[in-house]
KOLLUMNU-573945 format. One line per 8 residues: number of its first residue (from 0); their letters; for each residue x, y, z of N, C-alpha, C. Coordinates in nm, 2 decimals. Example, Ala and Ser with C-alpha at 12.3 -4.5 7.8 and 13.67 -1.06 7.14 Angstrom:
% KOLLUMNU-573945
0> AS> 1.32,-0.57,0.78,1.23,-0.45,0.78,1.32,-0.33,0.78; 1.28,-0.22,0.71,1.37,-0.11,0.71,1.29,0.00,0.79 $
END
This chain:
% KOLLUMNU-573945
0> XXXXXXXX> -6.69,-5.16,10.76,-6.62,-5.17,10.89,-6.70,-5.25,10.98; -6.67,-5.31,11.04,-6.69,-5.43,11.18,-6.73,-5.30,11.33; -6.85,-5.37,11.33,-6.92,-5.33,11.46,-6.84,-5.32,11.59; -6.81,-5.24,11.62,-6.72,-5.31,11.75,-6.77,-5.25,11.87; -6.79,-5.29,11.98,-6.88,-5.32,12.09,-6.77,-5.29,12.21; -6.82,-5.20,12.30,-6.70,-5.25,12.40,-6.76,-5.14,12.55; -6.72,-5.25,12.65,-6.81,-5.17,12.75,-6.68,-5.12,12.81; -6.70,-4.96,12.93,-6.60,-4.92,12.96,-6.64,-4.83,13.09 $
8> XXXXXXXX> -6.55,-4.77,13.10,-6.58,-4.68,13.20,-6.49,-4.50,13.21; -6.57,-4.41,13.23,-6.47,-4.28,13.19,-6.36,-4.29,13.24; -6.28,-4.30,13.31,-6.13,-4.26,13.36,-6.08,-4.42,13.37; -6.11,-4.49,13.28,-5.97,-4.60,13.22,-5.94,-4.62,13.13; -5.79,-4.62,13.14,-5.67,-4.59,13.05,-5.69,-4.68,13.00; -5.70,-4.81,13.07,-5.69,-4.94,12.95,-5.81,-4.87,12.80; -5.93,-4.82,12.83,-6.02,-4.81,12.76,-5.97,-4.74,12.66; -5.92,-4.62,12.70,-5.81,-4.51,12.65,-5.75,-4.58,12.55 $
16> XXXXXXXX> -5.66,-4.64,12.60,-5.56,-4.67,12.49,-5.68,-4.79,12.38; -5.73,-4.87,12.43,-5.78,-5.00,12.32,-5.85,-4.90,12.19; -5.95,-4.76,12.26,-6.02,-4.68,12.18,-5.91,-4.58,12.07; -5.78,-4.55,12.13,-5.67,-4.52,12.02,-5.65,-4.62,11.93; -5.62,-4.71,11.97,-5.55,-4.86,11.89,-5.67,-4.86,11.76; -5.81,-4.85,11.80,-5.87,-4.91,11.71,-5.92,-4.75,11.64; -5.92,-4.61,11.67,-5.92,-4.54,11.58,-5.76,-4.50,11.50; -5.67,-4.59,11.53,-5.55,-4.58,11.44,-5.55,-4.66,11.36 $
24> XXXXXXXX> -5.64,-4.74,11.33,-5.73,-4.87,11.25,-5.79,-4.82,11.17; -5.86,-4.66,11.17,-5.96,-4.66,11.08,-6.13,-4.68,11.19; -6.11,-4.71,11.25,-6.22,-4.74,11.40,-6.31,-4.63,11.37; -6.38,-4.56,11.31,-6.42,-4.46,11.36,-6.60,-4.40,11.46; -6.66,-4.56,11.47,-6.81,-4.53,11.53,-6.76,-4.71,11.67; -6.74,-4.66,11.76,-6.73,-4.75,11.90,-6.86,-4.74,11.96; -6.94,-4.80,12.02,-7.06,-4.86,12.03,-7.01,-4.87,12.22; -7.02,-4.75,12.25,-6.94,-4.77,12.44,-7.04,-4.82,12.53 $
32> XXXXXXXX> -7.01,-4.90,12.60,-7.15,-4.95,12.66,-7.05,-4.92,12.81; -7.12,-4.77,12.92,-7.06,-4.73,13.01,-7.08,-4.79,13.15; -7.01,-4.89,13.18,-7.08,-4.97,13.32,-7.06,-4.87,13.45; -7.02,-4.73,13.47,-6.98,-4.67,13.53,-7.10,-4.60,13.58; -7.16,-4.55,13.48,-7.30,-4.47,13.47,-7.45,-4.60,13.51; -7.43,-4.73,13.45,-7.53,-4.82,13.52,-7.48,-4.92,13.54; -7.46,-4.94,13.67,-7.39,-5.09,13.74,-7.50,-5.20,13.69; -7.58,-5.14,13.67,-7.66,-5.32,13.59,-7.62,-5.35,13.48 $
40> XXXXXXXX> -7.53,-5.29,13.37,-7.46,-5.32,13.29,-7.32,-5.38,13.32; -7.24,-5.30,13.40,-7.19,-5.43,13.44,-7.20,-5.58,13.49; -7.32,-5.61,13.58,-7.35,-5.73,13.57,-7.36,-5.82,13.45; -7.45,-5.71,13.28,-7.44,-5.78,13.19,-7.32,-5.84,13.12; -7.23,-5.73,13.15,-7.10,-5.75,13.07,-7.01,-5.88,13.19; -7.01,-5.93,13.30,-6.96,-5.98,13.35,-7.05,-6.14,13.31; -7.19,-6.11,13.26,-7.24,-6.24,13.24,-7.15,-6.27,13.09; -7.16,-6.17,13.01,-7.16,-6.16,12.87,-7.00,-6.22,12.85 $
48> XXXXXXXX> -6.91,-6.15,12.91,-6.75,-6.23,12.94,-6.71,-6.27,13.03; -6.77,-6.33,13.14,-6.67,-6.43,13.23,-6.59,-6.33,13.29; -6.58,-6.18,13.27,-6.45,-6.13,13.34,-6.53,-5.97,13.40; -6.44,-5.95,13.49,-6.51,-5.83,13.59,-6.41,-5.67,13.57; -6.29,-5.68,13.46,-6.26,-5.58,13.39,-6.31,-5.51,13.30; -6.31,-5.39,13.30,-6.32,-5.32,13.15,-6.15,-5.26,13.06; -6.16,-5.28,12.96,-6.24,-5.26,12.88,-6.29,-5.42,12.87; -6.40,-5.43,12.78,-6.45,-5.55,12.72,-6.47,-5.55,12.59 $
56> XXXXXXXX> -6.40,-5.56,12.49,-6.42,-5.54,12.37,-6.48,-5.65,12.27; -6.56,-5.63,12.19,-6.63,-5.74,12.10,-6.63,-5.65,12.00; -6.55,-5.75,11.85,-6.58,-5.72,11.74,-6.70,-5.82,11.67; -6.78,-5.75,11.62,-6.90,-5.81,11.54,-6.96,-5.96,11.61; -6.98,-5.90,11.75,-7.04,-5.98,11.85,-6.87,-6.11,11.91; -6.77,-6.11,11.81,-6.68,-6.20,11.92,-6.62,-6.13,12.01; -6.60,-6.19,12.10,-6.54,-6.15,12.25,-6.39,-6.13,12.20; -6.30,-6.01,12.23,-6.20,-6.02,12.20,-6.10,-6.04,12.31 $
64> XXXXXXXX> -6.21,-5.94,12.41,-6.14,-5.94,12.59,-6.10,-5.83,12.60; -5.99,-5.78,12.72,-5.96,-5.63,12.69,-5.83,-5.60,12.60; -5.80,-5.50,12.67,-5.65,-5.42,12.58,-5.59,-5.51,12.53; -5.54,-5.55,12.65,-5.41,-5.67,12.66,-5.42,-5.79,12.53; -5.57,-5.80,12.55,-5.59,-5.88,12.43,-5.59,-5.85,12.30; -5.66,-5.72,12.28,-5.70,-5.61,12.18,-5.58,-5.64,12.11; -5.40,-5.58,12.19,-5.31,-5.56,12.15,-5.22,-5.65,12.07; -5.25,-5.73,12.15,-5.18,-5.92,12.16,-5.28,-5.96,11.96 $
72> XXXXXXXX> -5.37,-5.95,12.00,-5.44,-5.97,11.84,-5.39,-5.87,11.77; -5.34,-5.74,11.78,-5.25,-5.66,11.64,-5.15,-5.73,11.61; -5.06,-5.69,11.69,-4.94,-5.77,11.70,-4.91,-5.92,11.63; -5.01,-5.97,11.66,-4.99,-6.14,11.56,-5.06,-6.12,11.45; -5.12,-6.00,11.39,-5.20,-5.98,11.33,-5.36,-5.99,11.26; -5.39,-6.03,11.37,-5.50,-6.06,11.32,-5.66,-5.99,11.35; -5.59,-5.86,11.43,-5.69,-5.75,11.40,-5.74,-5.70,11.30; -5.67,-5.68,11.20,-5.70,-5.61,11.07,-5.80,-5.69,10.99 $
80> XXXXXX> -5.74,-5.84,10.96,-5.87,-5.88,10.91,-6.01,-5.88,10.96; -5.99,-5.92,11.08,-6.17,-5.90,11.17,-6.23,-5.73,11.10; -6.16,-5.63,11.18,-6.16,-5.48,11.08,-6.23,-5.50,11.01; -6.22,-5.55,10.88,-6.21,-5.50,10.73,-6.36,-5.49,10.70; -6.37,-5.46,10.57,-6.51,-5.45,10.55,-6.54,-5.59,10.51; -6.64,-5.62,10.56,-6.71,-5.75,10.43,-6.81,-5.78,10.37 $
END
């Protein structure tokens, strides 16, 4: 299974839902990097993506972006493959 990375914060839903999406995948070890608990991680995550939302998701170090994105990549399919084992 594919490393997947994603910084977040406790009480967001976007995070919520992206962390369902990808344990209805099979997901089952998420790697939470909590910007809530150390705001100097959010700085990193805002260097690391260009963007000042969470969730932030990276599979196997690529940037996927958040939910919106997360989703948008099932949907066309091309979550699954990233997934898989290799």
């Amino acid at each position: 299974m594919a490393k997947i990375t994603m910084y977040t914060t406790a009480v967001c839903p976007y995070c919520i839902n992206a962390k369902r999406l990808l344990n209805s995948k099979g997901v089952t070890e998420i790697d939470e990097i909590r910007v809530d608990l150390a705001p100097h991680l959010r700085e990193e995550m805002m260097e690391r993506s260009g963007r000042r939302t969470v969730p932030q998701i990276y599979i196997d170090g690529q940037h996927i972006g958040g939910f919106d994105d997360l989703r948008a990549l099932d949907l066309a399919g091309g979550l699954d493959p990233l997934l898989a084992v290799k």
